[in-house]
mmJSON file of the N, C-alpha and C atoms, coordinates in Angstrom:
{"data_MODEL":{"atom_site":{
"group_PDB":["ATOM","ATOM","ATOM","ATOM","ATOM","ATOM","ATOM","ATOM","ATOM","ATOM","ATOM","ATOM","ATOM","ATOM","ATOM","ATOM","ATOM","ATOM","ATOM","ATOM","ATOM","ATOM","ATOM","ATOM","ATOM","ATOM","ATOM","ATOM","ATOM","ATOM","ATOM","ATOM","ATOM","ATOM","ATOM","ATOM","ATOM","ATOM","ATOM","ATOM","ATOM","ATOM","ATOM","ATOM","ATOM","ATOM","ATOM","ATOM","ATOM","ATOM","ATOM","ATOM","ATOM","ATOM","ATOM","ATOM","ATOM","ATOM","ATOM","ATOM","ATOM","ATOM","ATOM","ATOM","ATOM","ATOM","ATOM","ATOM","ATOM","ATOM","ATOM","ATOM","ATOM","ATOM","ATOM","ATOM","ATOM","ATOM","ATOM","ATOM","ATOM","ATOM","ATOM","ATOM","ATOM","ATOM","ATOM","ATOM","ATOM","ATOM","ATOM","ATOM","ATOM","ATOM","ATOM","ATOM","ATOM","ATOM","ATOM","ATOM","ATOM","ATOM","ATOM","ATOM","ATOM","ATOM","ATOM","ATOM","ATOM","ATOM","ATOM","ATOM","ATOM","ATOM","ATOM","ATOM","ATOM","ATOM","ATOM","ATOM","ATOM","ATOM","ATOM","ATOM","ATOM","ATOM","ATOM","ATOM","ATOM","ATOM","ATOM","ATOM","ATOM","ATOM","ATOM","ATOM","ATOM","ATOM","ATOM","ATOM","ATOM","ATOM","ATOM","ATOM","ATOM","ATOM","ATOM","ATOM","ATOM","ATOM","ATOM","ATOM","ATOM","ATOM","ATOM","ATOM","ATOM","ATOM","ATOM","ATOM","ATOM","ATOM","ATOM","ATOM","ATOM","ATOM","ATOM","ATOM"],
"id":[1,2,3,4,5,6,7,8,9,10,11,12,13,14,15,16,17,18,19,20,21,22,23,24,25,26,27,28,29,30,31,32,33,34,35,36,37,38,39,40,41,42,43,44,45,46,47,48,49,50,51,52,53,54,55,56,57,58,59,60,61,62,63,64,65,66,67,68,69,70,71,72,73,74,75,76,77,78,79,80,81,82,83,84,85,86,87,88,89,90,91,92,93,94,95,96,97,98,99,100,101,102,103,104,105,106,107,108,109,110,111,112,113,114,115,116,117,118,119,120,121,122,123,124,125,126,127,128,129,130,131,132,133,134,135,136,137,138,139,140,141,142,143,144,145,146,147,148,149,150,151,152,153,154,155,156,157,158,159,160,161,162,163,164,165,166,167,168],
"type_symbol":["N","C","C","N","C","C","N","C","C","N","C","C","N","C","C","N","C","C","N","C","C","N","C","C","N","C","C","N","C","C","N","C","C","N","C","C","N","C","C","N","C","C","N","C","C","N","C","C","N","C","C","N","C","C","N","C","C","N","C","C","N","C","C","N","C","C","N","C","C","N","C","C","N","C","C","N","C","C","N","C","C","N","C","C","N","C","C","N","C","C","N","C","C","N","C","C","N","C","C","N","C","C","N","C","C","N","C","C","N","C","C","N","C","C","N","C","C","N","C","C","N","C","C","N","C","C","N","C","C","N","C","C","N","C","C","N","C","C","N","C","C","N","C","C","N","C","C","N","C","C","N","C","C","N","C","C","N","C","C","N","C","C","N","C","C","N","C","C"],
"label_atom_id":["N","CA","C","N","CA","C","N","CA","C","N","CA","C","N","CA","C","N","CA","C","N","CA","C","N","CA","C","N","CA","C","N","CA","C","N","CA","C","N","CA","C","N","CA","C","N","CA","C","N","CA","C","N","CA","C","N","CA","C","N","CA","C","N","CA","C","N","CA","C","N","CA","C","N","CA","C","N","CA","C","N","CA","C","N","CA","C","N","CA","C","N","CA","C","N","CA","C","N","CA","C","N","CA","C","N","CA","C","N","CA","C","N","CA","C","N","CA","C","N","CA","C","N","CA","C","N","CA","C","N","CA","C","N","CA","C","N","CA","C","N","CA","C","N","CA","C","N","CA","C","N","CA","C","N","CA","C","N","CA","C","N","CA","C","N","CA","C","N","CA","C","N","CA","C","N","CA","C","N","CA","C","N","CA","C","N","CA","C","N","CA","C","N","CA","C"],
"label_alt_id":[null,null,null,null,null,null,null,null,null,null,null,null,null,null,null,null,null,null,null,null,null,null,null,null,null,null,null,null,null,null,null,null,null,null,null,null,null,null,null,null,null,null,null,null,null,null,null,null,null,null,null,null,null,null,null,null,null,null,null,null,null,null,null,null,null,null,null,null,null,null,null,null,null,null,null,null,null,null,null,null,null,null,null,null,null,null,null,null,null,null,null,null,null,null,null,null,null,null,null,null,null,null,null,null,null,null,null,null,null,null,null,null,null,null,null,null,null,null,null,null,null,null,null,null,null,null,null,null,null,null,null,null,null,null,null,null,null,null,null,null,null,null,null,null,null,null,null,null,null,null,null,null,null,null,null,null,null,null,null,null,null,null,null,null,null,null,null,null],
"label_comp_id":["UNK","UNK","UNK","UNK","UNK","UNK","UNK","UNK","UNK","UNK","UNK","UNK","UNK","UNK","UNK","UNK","UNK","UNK","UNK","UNK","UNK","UNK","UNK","UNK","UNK","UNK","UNK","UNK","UNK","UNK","UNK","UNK","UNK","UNK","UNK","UNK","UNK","UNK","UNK","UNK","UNK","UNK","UNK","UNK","UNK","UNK","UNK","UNK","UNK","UNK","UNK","UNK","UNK","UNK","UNK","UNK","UNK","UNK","UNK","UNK","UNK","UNK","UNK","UNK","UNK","UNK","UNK","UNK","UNK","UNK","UNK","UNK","UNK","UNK","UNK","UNK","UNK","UNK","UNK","UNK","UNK","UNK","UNK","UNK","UNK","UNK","UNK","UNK","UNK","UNK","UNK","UNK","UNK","UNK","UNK","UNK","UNK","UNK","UNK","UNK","UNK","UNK","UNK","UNK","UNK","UNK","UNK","UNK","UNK","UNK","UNK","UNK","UNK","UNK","UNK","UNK","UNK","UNK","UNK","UNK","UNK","UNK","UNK","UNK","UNK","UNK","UNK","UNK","UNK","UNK","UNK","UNK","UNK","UNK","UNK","UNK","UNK","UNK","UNK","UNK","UNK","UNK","UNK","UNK","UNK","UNK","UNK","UNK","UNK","UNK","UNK","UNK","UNK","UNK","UNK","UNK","UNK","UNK","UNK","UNK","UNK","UNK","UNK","UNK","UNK","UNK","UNK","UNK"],
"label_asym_id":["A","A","A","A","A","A","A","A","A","A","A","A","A","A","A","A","A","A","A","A","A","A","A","A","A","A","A","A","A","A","A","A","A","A","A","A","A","A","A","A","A","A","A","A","A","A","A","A","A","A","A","A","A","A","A","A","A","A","A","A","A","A","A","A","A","A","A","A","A","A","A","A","A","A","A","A","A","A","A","A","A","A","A","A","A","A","A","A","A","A","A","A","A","A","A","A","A","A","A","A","A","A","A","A","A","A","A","A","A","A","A","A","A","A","A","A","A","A","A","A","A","A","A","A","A","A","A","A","A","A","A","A","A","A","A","A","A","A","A","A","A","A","A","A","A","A","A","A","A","A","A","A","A","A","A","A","A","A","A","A","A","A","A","A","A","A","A","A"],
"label_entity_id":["1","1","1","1","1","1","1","1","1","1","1","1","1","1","1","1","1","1","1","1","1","1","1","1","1","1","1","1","1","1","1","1","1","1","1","1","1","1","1","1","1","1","1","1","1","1","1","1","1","1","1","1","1","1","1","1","1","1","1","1","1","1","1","1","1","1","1","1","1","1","1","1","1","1","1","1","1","1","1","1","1","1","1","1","1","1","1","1","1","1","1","1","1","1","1","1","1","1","1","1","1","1","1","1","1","1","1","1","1","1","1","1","1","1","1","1","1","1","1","1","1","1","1","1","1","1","1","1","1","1","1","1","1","1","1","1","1","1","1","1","1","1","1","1","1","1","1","1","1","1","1","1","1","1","1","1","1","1","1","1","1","1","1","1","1","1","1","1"],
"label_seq_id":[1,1,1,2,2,2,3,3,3,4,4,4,5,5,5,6,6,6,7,7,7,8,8,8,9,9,9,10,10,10,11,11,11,12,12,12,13,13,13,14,14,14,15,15,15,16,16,16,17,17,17,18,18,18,19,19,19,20,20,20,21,21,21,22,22,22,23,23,23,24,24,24,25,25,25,26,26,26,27,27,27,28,28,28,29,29,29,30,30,30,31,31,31,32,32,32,33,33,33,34,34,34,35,35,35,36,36,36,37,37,37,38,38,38,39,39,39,40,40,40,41,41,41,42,42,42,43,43,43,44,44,44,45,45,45,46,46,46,47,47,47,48,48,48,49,49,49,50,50,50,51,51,51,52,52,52,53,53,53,54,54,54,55,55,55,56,56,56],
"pdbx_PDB_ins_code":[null,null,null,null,null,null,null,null,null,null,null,null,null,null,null,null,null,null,null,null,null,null,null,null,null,null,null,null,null,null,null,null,null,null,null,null,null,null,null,null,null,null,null,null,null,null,null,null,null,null,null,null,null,null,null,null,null,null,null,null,null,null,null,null,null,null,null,null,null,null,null,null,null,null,null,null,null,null,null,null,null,null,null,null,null,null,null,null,null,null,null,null,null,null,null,null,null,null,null,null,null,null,null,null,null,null,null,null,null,null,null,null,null,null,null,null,null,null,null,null,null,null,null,null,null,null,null,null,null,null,null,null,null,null,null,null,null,null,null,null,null,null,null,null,null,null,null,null,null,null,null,null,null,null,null,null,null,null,null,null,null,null,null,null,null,null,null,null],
"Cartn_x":[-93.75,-92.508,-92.616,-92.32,-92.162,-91.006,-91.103,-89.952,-89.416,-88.09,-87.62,-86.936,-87.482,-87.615,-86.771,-85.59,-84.564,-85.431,-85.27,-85.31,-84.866,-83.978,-83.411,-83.109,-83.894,-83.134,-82.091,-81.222,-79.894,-80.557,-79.573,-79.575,-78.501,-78.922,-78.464,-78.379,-77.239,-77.296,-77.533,-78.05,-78.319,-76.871,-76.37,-75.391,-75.41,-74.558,-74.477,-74.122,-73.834,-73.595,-74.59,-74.485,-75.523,-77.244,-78.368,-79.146,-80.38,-80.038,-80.836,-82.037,-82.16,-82.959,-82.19,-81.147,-80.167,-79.639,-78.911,-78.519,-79.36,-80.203,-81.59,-82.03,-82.434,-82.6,-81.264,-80.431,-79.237,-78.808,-79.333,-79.41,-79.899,-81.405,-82.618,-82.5,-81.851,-81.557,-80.605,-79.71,-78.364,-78.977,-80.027,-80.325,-81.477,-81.793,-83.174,-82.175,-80.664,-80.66,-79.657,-78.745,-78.657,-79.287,-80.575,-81.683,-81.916,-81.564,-82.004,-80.984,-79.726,-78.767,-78.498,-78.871,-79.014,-80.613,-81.011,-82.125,-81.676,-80.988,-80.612,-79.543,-78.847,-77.816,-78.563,-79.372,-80.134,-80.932,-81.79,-82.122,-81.399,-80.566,-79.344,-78.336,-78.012,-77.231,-77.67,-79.143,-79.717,-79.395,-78.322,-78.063,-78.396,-78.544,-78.229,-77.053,-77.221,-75.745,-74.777,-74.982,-74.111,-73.167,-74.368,-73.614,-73.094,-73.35,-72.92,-71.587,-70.908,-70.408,-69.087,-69.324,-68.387,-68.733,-69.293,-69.423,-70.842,-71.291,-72.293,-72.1],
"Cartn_y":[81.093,80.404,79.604,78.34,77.82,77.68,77.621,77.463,76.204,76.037,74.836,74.761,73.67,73.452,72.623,72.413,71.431,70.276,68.899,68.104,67.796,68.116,67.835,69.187,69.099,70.152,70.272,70.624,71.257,71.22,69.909,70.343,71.087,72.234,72.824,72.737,73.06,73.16,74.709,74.951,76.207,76.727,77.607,78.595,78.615,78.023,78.322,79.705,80.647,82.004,83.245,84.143,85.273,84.835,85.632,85.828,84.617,83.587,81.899,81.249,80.486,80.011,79.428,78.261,77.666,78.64,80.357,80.987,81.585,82.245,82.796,81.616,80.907,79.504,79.682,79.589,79.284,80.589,81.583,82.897,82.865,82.771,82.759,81.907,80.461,79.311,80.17,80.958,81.152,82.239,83.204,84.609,83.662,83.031,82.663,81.785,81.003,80.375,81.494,82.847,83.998,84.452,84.647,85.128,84.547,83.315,82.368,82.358,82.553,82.694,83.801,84.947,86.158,86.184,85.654,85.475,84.935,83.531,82.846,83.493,84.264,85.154,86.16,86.744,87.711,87.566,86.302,85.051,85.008,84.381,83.768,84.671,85.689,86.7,87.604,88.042,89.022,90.37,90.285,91.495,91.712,93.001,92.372,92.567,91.878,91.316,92.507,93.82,94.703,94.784,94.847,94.801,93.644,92.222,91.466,91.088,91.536,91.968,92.936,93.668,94.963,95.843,96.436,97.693,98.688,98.246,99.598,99.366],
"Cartn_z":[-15.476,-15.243,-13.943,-13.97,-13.158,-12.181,-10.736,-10.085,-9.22,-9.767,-9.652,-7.872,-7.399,-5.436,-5.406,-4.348,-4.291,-3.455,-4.039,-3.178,-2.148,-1.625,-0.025,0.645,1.69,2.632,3.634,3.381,4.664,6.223,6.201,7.643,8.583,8.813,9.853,10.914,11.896,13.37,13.733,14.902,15.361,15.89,16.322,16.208,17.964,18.652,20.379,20.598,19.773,20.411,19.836,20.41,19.609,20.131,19.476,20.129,19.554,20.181,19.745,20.998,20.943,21.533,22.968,23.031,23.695,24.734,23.441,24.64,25.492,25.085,25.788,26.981,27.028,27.543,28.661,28.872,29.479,29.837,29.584,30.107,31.406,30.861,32.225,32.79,32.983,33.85,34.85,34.362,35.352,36.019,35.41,36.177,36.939,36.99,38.513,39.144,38.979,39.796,40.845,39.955,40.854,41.579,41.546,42.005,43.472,43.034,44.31,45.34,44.611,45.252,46.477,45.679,46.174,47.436,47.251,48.535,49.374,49.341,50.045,51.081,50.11,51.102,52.091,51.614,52.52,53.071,53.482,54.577,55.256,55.393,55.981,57.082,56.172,56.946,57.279,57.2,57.673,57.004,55.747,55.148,53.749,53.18,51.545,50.85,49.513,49.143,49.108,48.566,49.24,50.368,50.909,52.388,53.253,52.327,52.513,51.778,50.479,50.092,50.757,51.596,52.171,51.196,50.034,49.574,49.698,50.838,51.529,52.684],
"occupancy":[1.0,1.0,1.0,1.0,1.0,1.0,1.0,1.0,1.0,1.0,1.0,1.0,1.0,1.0,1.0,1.0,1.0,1.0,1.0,1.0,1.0,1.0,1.0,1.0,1.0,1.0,1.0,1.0,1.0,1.0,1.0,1.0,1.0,1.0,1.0,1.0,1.0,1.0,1.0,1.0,1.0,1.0,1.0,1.0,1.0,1.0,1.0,1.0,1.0,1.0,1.0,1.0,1.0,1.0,1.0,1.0,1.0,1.0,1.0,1.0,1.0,1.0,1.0,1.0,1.0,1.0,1.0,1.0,1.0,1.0,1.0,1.0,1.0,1.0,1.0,1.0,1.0,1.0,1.0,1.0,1.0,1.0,1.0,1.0,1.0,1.0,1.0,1.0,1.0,1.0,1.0,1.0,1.0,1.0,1.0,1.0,1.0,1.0,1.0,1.0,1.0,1.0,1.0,1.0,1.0,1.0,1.0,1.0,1.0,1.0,1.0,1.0,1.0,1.0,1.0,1.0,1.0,1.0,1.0,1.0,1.0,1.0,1.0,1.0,1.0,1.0,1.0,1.0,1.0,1.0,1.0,1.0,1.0,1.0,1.0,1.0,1.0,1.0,1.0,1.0,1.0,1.0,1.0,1.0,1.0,1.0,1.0,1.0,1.0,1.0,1.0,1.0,1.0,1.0,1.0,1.0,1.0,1.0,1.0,1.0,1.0,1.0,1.0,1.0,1.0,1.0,1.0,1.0],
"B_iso_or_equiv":[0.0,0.0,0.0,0.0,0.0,0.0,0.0,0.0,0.0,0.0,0.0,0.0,0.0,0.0,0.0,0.0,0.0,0.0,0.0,0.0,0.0,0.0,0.0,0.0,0.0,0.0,0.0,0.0,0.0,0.0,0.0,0.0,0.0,0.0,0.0,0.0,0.0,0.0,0.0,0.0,0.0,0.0,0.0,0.0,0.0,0.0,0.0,0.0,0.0,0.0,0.0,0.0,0.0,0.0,0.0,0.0,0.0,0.0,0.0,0.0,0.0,0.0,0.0,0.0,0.0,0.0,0.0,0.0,0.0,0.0,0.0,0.0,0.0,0.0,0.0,0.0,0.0,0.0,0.0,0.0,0.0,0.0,0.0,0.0,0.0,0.0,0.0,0.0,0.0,0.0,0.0,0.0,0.0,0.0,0.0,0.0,0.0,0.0,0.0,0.0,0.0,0.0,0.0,0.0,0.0,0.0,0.0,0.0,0.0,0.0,0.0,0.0,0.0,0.0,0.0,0.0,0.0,0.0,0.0,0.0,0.0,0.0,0.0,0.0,0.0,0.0,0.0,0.0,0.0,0.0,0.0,0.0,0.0,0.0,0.0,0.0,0.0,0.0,0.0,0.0,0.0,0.0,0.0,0.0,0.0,0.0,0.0,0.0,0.0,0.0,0.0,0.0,0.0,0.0,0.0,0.0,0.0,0.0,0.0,0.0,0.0,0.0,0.0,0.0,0.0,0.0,0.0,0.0],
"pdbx_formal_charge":[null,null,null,null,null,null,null,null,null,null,null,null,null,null,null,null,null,null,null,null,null,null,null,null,null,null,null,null,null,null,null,null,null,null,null,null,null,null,null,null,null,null,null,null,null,null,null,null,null,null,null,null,null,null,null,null,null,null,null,null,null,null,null,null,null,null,null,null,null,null,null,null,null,null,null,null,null,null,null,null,null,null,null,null,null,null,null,null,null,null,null,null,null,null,null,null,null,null,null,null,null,null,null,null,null,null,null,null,null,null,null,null,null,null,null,null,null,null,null,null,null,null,null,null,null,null,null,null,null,null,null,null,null,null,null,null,null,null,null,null,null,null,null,null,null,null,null,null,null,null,null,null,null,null,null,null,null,null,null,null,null,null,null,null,null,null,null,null],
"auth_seq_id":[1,1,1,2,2,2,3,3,3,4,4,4,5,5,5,6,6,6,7,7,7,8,8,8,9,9,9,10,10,10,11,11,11,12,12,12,13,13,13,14,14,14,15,15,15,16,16,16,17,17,17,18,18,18,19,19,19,20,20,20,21,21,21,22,22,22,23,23,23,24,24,24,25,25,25,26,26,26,27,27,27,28,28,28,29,29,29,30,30,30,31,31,31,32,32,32,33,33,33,34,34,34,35,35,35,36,36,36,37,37,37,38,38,38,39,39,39,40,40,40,41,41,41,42,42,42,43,43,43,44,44,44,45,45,45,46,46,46,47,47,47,48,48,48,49,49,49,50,50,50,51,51,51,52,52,52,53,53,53,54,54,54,55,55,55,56,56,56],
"auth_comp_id":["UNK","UNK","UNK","UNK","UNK","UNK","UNK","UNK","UNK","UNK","UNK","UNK","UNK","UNK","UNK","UNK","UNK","UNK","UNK","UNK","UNK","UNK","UNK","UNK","UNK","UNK","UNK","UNK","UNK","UNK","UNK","UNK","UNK","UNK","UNK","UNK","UNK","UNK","UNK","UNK","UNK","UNK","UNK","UNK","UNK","UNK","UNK","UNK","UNK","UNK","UNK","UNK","UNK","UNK","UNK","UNK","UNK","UNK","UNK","UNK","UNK","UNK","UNK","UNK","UNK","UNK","UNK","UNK","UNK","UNK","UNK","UNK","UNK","UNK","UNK","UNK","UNK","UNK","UNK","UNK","UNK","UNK","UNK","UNK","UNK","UNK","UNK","UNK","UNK","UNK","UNK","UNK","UNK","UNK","UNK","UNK","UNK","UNK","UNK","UNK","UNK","UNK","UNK","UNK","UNK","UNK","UNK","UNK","UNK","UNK","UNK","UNK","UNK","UNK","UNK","UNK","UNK","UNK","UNK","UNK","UNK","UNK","UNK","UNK","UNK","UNK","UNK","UNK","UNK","UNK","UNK","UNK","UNK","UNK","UNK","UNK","UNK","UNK","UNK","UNK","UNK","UNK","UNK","UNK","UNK","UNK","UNK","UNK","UNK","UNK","UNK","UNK","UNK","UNK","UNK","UNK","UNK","UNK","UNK","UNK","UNK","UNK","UNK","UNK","UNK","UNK","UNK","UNK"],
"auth_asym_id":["A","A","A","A","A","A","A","A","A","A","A","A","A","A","A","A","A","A","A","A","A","A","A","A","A","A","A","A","A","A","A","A","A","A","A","A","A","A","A","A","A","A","A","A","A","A","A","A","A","A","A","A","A","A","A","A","A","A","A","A","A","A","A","A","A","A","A","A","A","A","A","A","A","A","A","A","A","A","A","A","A","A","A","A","A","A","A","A","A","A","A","A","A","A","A","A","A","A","A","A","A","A","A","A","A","A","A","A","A","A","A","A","A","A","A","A","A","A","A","A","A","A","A","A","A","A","A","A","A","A","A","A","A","A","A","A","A","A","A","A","A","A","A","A","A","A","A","A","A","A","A","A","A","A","A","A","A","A","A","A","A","A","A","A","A","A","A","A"],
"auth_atom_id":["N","CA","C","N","CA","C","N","CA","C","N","CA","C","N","CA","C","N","CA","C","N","CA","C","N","CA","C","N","CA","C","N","CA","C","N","CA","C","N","CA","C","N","CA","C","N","CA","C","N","CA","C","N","CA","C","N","CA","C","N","CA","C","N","CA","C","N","CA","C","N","CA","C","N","CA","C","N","CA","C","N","CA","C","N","CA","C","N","CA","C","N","CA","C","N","CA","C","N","CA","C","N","CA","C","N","CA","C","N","CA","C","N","CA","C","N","CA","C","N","CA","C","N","CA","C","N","CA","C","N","CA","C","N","CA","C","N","CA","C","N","CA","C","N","CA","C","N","CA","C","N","CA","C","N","CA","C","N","CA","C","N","CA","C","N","CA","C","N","CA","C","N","CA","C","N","CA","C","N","CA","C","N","CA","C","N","CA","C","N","CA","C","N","CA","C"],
"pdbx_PDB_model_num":[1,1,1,1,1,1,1,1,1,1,1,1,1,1,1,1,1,1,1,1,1,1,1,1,1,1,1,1,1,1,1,1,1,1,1,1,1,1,1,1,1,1,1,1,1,1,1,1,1,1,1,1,1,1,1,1,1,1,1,1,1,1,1,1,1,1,1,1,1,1,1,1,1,1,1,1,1,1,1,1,1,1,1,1,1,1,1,1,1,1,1,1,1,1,1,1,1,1,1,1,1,1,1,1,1,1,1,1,1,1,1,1,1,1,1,1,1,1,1,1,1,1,1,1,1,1,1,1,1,1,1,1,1,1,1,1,1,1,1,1,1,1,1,1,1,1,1,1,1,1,1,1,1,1,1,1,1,1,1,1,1,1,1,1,1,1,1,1]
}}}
């Protein structure tokens, strides 16, 4: 038996929420530019963010 293949394929868009490429992507953009953030603070003020913060 032969099987019958659609000529055109669907185009889809990818899905902005849940576990994709975009969000993953835009995940790790915001956690290194925290990252950086968080150094920068504890350079700067000589403390870490805790205690820069008030909760240690």
């Amino acid at each position: 038996m032969t099987q019958i293949k659609p000529s055109v394929t669907p185009s889809v868009t990818e899905p902005k929420a849940g576990f994709n490429h975009y969000s993953e992507r835009l995940n790790g953009r915001a956690a290194m530019i925290g990252f950086i953030f968080v150094v920068a603070i504890e350079y700067l003020t000589g403390k870490g963010l805790l205690e820069w913060l008030g909760l240690f």
